[in-house]
PAVO-51510 format. One line per 2 residues: number of its first residue (from 1); their letters; for each residue y, x, z of N, C-alpha, C. Coordinates in steps of 0.05 Angstrom, whole numbers, plus 5000, padded with zeros to 4 digits. Each point is the difference from the previous one (the first is absolute). Layout:
NUM> a> Y,X,Z,Y,X,Z,Y,X,Z; ...
END
This chain:
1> xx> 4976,5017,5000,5024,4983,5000,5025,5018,5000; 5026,4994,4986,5020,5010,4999,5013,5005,5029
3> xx> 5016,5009,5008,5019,5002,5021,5018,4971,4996; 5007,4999,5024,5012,4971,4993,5040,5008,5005
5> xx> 5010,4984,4977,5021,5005,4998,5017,4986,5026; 5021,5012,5009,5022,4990,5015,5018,4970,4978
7> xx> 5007,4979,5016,5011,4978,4988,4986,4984,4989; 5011,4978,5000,4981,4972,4983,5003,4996,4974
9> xx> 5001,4968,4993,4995,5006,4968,5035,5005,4991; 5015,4998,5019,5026,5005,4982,5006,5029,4985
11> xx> 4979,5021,5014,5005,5022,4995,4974,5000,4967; 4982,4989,5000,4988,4994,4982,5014,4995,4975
13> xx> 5017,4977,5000,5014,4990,4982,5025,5020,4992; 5005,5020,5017,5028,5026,4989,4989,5017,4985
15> xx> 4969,4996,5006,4980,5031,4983,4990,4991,4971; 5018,4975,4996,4989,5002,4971,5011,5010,4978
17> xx> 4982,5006,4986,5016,5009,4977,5015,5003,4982; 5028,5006,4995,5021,4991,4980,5003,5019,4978
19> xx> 5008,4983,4974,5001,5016,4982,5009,5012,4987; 4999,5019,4987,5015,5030,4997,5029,5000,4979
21> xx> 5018,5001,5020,5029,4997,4980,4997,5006,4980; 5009,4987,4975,5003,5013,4969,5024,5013,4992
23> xx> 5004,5026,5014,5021,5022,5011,4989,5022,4974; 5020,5019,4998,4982,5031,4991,4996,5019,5026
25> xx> 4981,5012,4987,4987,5016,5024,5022,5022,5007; 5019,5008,4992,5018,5012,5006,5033,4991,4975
27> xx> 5015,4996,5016,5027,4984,4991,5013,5019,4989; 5011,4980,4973,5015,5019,4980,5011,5020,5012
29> xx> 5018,5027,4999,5008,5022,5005,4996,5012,5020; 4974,4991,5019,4992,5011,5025,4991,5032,4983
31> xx> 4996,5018,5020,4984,5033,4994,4971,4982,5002; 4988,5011,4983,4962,5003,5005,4992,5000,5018
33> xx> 4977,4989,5004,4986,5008,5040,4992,5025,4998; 4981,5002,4976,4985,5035,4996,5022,5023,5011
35> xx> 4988,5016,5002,5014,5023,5009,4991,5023,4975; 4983,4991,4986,4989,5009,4976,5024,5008,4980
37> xx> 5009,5015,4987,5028,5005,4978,4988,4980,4969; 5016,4986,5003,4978,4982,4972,5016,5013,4982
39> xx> 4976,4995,4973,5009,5020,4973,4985,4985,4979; 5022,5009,4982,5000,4977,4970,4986,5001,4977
41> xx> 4982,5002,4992,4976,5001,4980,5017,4991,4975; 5013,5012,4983,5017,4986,4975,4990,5010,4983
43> xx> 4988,4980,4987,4980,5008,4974,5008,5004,4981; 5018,5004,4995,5020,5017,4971,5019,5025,5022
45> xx> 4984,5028,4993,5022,5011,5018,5005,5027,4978; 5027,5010,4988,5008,5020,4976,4986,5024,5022
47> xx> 4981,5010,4979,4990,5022,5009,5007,5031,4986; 5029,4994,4982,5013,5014,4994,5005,5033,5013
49> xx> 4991,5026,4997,5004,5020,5000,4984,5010,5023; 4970,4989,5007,4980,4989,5008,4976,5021,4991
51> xx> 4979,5011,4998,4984,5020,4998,4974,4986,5009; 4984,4994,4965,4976,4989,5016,4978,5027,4985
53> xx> 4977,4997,5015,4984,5028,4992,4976,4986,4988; 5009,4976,4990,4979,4990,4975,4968,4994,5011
55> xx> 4983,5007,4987,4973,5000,5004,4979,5019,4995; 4986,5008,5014,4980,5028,5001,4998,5005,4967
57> xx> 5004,5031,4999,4993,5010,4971,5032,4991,4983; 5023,4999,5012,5026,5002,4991,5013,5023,5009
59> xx> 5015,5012,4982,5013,5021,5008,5029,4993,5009; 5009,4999,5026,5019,5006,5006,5011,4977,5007
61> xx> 5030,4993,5013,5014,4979,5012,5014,4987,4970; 5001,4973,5013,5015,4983,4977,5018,4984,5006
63> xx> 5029,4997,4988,5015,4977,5011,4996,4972,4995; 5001,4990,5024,5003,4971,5000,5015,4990,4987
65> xx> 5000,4982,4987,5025,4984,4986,5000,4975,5013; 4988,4985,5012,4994,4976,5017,4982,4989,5008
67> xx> 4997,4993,5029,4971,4995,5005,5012,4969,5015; 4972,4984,4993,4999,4962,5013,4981,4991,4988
69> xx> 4996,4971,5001,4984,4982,4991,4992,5000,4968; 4981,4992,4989,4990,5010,4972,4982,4970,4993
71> xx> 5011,4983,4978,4976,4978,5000,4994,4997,4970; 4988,4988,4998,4987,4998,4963,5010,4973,4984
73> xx> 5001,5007,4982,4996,4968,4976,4984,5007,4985; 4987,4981,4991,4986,4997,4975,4998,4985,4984
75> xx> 4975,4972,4999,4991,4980,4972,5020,4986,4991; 5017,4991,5033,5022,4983,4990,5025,5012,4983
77> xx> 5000,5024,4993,5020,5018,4986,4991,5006,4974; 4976,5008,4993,4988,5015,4982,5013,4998,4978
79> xx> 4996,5010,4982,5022,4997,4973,5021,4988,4993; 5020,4996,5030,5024,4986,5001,5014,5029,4996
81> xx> 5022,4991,4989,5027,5023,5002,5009,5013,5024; 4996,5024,5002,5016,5008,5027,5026,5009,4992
83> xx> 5018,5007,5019,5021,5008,4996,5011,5020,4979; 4981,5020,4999,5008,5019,4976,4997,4989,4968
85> xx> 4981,4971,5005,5001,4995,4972,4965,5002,4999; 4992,5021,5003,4968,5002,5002,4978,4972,5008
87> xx> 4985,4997,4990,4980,4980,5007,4985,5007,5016; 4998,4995,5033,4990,5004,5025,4967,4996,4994
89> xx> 4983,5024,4994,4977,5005,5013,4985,5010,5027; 4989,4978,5010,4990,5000,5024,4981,5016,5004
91> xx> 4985,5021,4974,4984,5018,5006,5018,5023,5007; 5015,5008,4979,5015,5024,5001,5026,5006,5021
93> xx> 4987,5032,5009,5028,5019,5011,5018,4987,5012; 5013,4985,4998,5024,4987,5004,5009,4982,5027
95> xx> 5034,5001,4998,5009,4988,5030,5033,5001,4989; 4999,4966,5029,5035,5003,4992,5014,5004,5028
97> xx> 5023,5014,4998,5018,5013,5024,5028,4986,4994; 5008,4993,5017,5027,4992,4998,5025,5020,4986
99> xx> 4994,5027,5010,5018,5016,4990,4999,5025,4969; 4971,5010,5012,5010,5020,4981,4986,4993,4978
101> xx> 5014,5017,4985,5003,4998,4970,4973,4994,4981; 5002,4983,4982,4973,4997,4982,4991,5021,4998
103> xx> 4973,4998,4987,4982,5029,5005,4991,5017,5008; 5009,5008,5030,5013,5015,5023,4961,4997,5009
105> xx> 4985,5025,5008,4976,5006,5007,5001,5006,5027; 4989,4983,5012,5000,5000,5033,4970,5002,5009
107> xx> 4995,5016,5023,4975,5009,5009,4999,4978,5027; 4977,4977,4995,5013,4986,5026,4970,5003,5013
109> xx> 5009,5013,5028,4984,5008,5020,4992,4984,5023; 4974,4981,4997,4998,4987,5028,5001,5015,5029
111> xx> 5012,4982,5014,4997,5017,5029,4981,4989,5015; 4981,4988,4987,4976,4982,5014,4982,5019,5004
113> xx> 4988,4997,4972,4975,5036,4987,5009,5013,4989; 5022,5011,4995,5008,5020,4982,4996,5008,4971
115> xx> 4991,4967,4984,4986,5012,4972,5029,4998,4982; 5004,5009,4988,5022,5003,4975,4997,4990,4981
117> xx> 5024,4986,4978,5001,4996,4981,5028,5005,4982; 4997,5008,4974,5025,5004,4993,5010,4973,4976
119> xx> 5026,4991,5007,5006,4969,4978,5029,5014,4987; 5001,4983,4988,5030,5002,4987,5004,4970,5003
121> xx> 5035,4999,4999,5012,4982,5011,5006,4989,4972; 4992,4967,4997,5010,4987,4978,5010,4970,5007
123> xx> 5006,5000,5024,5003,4972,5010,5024,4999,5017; 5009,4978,5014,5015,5006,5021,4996,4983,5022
125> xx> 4997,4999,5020,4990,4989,5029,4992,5016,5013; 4988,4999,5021,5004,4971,5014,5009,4993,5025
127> xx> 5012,4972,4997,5021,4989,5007,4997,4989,5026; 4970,5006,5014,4997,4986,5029,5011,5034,5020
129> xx> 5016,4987,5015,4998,5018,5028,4988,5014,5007; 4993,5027,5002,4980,5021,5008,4986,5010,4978
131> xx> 5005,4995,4981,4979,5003,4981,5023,5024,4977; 4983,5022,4997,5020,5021,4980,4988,5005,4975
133> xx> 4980,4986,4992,4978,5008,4973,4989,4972,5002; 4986,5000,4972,4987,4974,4991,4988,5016,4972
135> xx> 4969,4996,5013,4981,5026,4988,4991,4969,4975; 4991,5012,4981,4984,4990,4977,4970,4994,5018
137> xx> 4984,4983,4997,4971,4995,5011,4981,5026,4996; 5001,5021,4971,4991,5016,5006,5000,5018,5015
139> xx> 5033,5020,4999,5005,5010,5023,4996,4996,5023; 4999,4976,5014,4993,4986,5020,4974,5006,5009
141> xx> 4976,5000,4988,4984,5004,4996,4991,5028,5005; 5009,5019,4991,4997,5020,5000,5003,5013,5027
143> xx> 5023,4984,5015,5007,5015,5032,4988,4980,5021; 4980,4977,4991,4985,4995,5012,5017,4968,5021
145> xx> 5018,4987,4985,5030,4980,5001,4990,4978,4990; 4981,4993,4990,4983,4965,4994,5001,4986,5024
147> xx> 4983,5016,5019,4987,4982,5019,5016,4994,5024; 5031,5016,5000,5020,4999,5021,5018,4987,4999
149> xx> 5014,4998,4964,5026,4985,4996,5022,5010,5007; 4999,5014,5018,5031,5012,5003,4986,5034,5025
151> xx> 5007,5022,4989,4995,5024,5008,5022,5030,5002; 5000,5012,5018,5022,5011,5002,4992,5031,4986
153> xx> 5025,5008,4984,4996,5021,4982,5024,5017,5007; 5000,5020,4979,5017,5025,5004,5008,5008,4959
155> xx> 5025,4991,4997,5000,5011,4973,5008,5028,4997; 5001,5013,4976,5006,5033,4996,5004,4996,4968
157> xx> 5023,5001,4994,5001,5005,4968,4993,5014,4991; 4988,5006,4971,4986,5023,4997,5025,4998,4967
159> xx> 5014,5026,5005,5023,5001,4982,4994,5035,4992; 4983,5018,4998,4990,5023,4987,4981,5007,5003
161> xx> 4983,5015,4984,4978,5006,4995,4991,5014,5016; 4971,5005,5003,4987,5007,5024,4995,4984,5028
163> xx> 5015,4976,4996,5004,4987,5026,4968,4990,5005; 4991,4991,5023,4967,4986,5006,5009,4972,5002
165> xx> 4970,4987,4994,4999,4970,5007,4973,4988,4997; 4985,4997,5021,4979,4994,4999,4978,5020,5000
167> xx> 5014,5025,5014,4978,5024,4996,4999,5020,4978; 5011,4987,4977,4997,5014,4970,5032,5008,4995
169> xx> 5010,5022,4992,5021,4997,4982,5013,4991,4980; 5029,4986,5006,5014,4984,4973,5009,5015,4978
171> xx> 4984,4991,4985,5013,5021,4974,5021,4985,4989; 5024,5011,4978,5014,4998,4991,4998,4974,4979
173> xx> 4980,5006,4988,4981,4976,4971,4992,4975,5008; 5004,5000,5030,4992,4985,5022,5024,4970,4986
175> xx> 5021,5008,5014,5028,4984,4994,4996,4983,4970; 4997,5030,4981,5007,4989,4975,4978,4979,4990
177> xx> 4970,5002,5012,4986,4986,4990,5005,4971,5018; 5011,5004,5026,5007,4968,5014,5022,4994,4985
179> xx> 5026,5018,4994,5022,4984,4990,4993,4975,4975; 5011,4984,5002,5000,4975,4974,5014,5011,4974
181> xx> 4981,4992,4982,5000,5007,4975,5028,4987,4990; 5018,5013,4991,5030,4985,4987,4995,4972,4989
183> xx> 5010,4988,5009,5001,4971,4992,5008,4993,4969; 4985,4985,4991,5009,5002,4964,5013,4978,5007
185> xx> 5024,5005,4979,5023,4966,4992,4983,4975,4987; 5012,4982,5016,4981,4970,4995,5007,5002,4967
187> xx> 4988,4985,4991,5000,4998,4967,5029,4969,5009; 5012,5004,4969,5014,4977,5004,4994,4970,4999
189> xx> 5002,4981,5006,4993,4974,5005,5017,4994,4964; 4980,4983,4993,5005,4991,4971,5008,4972,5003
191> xx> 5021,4992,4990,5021,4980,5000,4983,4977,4984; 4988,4972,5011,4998,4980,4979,5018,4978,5003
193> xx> 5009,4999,4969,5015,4974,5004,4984,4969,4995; 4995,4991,5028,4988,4969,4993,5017,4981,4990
195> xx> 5004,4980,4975,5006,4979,4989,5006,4980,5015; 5020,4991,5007,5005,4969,5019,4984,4984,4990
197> xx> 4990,4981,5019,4986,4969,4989,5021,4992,4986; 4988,4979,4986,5016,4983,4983,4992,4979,5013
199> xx> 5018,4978,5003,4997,4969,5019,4994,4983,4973; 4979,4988,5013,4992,4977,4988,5017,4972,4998
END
C-alpha cells in the first residue's frame, strides 16, 4: 500500500492535471537556455580562396570556387532548350550555375564520398535556396546524387591544363570536344501567300 497522503479530497482535486499553455518554449528575444555557443550550418557558404587537397592520387591543393548544396534535373528537361541555346541532355557532362559563364568546366566534388565529376555549364539555375549547381542526371550519377536529391559539394574550375578531376587529368581537347559545335543560321522561312475566301 502507498503511504497515505496528508489532506482530503480537496487536496485530491488541486493535483489534477492542467494543460500545457500554448506559449513558446522560450519567448521571442530571450538568450537560449543552452549554454552550448549555437552555430549556423549555411548550406551555400563561398569557399572562395579555400584549398581543397582533392582525392587520393591528386597532385596537390586546389581552389575552391564554391562549396553548398548540389541537386539534379533530368526527364522532365531532356531536349528542352537550356539557356545557352543547347538542347539539355540528361545523359551528358552538363550543369547549370547561376553565374559563371557558358562553357566554364567545373570539377564538382562531393563532400559526402569524395567521387568527382567534371561538367560544363550550359544552363542557368538553380533558383532554390542553398542550392549552387544543378547537375544533368548523368553527372549526378556519377557522384553518386540519385538516391539523395540534394548533396553537398565543393566546386574548382578547371581553367588550364594539367588540372585533375576525377583522378585522371584534364586535357586541353577535353574543352574543345565538350564545347558546342557553332550553331548554323536557321534557313529562312519561305513566305506563302494564301488567297482570301471569296463569300458566297
Amino acid at each position: 500500500m502507498p503511504p497515505a497522503t496528508e489532506g482530503g479530497p480537496a487536496d485530491k482535486e488541486d493535483a489534477k492535471l492542467l494543460p500545457l499553455p500554448r506559449k513558446l518554449a522560450v519567448p521571442p528575444g530571450a538568450p537560449a537556455r543552452s549554454s552550448v555557443p549555437s552555430v549556423r550550418y549555411d548550406l551555400a557558404v563561398s569557399g572562395i580562396g579555400e584549398a581543397d587537397d582533392g582525392v587520393p592520387g591528386d597532385s596537390g591543393p586546389r581552389e575552391i570556387f564554391e562549396r553548398g548544396g548540389a541537386s539534379w534535373y533530368g526527364i522532365q528537361f531532356h531536349q528542352r532548350k537550356t539557356a545557352s541555346g543547347e538542347r539539355f541532355d540528361m545523359m551528358a557532362m552538363t550543369a547549370a550555375h547561376k553565374t559563371l559563364p557558358f562553357n566554364t568546366r567545373v570539377c564538382v566534388r562531393s563532400l559526402v564520398n569524395g567521387s568527382e565529376v567534371l561538367v560544363r555549364i550550359t544552363d542557368r539555375g538553380p533558383y532554390a535556396q542553398g542550392r549552387i549547381i544543378d547537375l544533368s542526371r548523368g553527372a549526378a550519377e556519377r557522384i553518386g546524387l540519385i538516391g539523395l536529391g540534394i548533396k553537398q559539394v565543393a566546386l574548382t574550375i578547371i581553367d588550364r591544363e594539367g588540372m585533375r578531376c576525377g583522378g585522371s587529368e584534364v586535357e586541353e581537347d577535353v574543352a574543345q570536344a565538350q564545347a558546342p559545335a557553332a550553331a548554323a543560321p536557321a534557313p529562312a522561312r519561305r513566305q506563302v501567300k494564301v488567297p482570301q475566301r471569296r463569300r458566297r
